[in-house]
C-alpha positions in Angstrom: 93.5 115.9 66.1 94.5 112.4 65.5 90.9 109.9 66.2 91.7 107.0 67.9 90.8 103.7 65.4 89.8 100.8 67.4 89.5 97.5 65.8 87.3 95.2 67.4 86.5 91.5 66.4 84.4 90.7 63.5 83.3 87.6 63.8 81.0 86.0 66.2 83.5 83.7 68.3 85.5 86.6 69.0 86.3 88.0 72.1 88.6 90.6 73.2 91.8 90.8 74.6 90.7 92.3 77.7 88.7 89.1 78.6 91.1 86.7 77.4 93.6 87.8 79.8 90.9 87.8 82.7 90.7 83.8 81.3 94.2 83.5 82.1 94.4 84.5 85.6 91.6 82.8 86.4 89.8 85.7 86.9 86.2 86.5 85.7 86.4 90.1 85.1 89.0 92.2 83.6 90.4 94.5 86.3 91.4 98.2 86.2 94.9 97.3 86.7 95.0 95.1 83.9 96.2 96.0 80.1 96.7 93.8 76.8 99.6 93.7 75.6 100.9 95.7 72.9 100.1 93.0 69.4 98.8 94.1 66.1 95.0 94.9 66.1 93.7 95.1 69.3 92.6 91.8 69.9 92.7 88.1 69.0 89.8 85.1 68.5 89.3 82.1 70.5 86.6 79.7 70.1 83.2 79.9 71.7 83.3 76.9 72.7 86.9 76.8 74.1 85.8 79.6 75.8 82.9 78.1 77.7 85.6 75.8 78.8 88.1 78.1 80.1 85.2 80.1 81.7 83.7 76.9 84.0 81.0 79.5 84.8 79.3 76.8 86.9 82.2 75.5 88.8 82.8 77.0 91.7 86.4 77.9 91.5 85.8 81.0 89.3 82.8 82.4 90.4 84.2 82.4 94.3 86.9 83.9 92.8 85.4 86.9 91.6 83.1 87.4 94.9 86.4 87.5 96.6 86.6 90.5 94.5 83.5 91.8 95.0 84.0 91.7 98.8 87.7 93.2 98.7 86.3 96.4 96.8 82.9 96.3 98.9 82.9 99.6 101.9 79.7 97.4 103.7 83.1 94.4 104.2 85.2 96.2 105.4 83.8 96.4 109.1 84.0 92.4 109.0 87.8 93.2 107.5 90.7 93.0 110.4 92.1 96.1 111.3 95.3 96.9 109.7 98.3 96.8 111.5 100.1 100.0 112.2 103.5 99.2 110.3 100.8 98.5 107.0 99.0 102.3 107.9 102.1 103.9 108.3 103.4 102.4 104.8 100.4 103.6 103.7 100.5 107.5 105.0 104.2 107.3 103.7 103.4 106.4 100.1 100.1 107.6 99.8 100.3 111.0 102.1 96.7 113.0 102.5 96.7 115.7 100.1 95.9 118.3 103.0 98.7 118.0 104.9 100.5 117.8 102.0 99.2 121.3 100.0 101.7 123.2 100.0 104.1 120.7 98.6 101.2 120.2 95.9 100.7 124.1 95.4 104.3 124.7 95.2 105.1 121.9 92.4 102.0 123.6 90.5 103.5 127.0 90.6 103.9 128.7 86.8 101.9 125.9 85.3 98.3 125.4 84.2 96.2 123.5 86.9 93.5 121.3 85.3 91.5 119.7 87.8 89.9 115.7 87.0 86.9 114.8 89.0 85.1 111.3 89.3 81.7 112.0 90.4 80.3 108.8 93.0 82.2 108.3 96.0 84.9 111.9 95.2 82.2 114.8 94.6 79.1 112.6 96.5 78.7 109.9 99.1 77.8 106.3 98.4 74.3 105.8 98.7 72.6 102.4 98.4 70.2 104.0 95.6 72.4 105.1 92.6 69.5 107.2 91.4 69.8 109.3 95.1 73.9 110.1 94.6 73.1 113.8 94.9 75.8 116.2 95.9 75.8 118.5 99.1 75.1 122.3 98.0 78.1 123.2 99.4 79.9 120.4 97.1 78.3 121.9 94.1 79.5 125.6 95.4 82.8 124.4 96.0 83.1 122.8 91.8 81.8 126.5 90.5 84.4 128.6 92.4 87.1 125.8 91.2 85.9 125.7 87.7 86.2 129.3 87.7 89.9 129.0 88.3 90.8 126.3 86.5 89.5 123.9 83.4 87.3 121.4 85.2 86.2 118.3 84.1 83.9 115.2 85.5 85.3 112.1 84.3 82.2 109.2 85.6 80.8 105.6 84.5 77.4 107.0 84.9 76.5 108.3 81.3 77.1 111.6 80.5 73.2 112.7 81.1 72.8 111.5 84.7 75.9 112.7 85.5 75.1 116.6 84.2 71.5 115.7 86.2 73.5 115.5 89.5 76.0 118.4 89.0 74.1 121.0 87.4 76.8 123.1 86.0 77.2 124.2 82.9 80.6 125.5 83.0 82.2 122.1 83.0 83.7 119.5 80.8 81.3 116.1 81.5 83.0 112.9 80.5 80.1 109.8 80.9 80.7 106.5 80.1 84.0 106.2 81.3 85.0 108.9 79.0 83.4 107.1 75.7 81.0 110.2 76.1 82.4 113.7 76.5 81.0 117.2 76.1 82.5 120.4 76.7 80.5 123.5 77.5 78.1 125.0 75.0 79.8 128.1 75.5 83.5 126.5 74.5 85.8 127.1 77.8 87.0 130.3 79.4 90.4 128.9 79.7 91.1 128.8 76.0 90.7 131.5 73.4 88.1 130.7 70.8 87.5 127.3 72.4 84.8 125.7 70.3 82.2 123.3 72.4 83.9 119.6 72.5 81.6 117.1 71.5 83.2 113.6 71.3 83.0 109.6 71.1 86.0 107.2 70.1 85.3 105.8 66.5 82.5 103.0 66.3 81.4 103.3 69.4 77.7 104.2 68.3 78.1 100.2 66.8 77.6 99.2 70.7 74.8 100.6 71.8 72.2 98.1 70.2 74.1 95.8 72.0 74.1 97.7 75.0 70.7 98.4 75.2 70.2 94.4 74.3 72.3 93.7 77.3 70.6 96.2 79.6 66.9 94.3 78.9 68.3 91.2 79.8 69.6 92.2 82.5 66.4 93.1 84.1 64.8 90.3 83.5 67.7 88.0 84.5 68.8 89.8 87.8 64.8 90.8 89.1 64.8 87.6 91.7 68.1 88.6 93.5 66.8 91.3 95.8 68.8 94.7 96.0 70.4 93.9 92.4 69.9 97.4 90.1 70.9 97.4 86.7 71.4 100.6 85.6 72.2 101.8 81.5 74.9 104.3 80.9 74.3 104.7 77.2 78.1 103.2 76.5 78.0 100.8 79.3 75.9 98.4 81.9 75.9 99.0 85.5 74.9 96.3 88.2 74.7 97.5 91.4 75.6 95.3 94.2 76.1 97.9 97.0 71.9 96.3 98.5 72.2 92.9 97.7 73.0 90.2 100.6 76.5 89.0 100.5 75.0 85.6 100.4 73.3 86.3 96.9 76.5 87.3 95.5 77.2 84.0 93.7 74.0 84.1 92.1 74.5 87.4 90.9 77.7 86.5 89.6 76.4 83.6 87.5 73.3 85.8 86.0 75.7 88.2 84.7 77.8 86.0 83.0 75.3 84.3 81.7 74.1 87.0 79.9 77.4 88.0 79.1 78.5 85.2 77.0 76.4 86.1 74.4 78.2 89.3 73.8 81.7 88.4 73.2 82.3 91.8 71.7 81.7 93.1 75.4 83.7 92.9 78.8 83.3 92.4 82.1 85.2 95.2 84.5 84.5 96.0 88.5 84.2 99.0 89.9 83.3 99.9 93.8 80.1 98.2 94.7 79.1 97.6 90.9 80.0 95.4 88.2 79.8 97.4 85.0 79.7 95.2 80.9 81.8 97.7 78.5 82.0 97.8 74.7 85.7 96.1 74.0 87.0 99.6 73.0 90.6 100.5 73.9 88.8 103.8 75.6 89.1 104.4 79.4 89.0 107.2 81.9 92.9 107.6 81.1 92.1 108.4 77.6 89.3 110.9 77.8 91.9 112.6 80.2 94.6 112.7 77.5 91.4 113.7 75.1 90.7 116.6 76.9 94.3 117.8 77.8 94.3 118.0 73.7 91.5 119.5 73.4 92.3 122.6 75.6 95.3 122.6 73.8 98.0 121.3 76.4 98.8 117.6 75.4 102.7 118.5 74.6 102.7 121.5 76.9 105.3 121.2 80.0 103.7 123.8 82.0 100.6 121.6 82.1 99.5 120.4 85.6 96.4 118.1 85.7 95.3 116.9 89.4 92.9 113.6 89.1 90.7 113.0 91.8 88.7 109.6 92.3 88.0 106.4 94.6 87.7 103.7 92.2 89.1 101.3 90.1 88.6 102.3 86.9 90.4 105.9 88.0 93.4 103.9 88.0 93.1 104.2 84.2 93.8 108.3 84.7 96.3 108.0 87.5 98.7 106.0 85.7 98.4 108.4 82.7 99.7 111.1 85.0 102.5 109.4 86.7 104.0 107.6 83.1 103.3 111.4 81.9 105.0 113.0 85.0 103.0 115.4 85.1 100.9 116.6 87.9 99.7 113.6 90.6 96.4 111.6 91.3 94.7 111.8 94.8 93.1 108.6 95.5 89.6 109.0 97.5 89.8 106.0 100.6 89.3 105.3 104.1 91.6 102.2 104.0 95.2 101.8 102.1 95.2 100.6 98.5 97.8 99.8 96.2 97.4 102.5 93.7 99.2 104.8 91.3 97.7 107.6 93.0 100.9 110.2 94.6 98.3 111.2 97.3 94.9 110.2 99.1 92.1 111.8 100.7 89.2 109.9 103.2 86.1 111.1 102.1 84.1 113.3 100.0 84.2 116.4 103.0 88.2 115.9 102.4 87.8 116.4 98.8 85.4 119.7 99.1 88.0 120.5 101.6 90.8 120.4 99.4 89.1 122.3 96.6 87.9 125.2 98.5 92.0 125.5 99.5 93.1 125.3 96.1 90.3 127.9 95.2 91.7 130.0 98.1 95.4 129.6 97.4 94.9 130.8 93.5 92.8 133.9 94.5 95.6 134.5 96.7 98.5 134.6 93.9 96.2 136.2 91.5 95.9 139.2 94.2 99.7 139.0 94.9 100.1 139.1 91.2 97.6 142.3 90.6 99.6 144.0 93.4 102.7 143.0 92.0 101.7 145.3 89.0 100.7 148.6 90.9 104.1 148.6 92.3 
């Protein structure tokens, strides 16, 4: 297996890619959505200095800018959001059909390939709560992820690090990819859909290097965020979380200014958004996307045809694994939403219900052909 090398700057005025292109569109966070382009290395240097003057982080142009962001992805907004017209929900069921009504379409593309099943953890396999540390999952969520990992190689792809994550779930049967897939292990067991599977245990190359810096990052933090009420900074071992999800809209600004502040004394670190959280990442090219294709290769299917992976998530940084998919063309995304989105997703669901839903059908519709099949061979 082929490591990924990442190449990050070496120097203290350097910052990556990633960020300078959030500088360009006047943006103050890199977005899921967004990609360098392709260049030798894997990013270029700017000035400190020139880059405290592209930033303006006290003006308010930018910062208003990126709580226009933070509202747009925010679920608490969106009952002060106008209702959408019909012709844009229609559009929407069109492009973006629910993934029940459309099963049998799904099950039928699936047929003669391997299904392996991609699952984000907050807001796909548990609500969101306004305490991170109380995202538990129903009992009959956690049923429903054992009856589907006993059918199918099952992974949890999550910011949250790897730890908390496994803390919530609670089963050992599945693949657990923290960190936004910096931090994946396999079970200890090695997988019962592969022969002589040894346990995976994997982090893209130097990303240990980040987390004195993450840990730096997290303690100031703390200290700069305790006077905005409902702000809850939260370390995932590769990554920073700030939750935003309890803090008053009117503190938002503030927020924004405390993080950045802290930020710009980390150029080898990013800024990304997720839903309800702003999340500082280690400059590695390393996404959900990637620990997808990681995993494929692990279980042995990365140049397989007869491969079918289904990703399921409702946030930004699951963009990352849908577009894998579709440039693959190779099985679909399902995009967890109550509203439309513009998203690489083929398919959508509402809610966490929706999504136990659909797995207990697809649990359902393989013991089915499995029974067809055993009959099929008394005959």
């Amino acid at each position: 297996m082929t490591k990924q090398n990442v190449v990050v700057s070496g120097t203290k005025s350097g910052i990556s890619m990633a960020i300078a292109v959030a500088v360009t569109n006047s943006a103050l966070f890199t977005t899921a959505s967004q990609k360098p382009p392709a260049v030798p290395g894997t990013y270029f240097s700017i000035s400190k200095k020139k880059l405290l003057q592209n930033l303006e982080i006290n003006t308010g142009a930018k910062i208003n800018s990126w709580v226009d962001s933070m509202r747009a992805s925010s679920p608490t907004h969106l009952k002060s959001t106008p209702p959408l017209s019909s012709d844009d929900q229609s559009s929407s069921t069109l492009h973006h059909p629910s993934a029940l009504d459309m099963f049998e379409q799904i099950t039928n593309a699936s047929k003669g390939k391997q299904i392996v099943m991609f699952l984000d953890y907050d807001g796909t396999l548990s609500p969101i709560v306004e305490d991170p540390d109380r995202a538990f999952m129903s009992d009959a969520m956690r049923a429903a992820v054992r009856k589907l990992a006993g059918c199918f190689p099952t992974a949890i792809v999550s910011g949250r690090c790897r730890d908390k994550v496994y803390s919530f779930v609670r089963l050992a049967e599945l693949y657990y990819a923290g960190s936004h897939g910096m931090d994946i292990k396999g079970p200890s067991k090695g997988s019962k859909h592969k022969k002589g599977a040894q346990a995976v245990l994997f982090q893209p190359d130097t990303a240990n290097e980040f987390l004195p810096m993450i840990d730096e990052v997290y303690e100031a933090l703390l200290e700069k965020t305790k006077s905005t009420e409902g702000a809850k900074v939260e370390n995932n071992k590769f990554c920073v979380s700030v939750h935003f999800r309890c803090v008053d809209e009117k503190k938002w600004v503030e927020l924004a200014q405390q993080v950045k502040s802290v930020l710009m004394d980390y150029p080898k670190l990013r800024l990304t958004q997720g839903r309800m959280v702003l999340e500082i990442r280690p400059t590695i090219k390393w996404d959900k996307g990637k620990a997808l294709e990681f995993l494929l290769e692990s279980l042995g299917y990365a140049n397989r045809k007869d491969v079918f992976p289904v990703y399921i998530g409702d946030d930004r940084t699951d963009e990352d694994a849908f577009k894998v998919l579709k440039e693959r063309r190779q099985g679909f995304g399902i995009l967890v939403s109550k509203t439309p989105k513009e998203t690489s997703a083929s398919y959508s669901l509402q809610e966490p219900s929706e999504v136990m839903n659909f797995l207990q059908r697809l649990v359902q519709w393989k013991r089915r052909c499995l029974g067809e099949f055993e009959d099929s061979l008394k005959t």
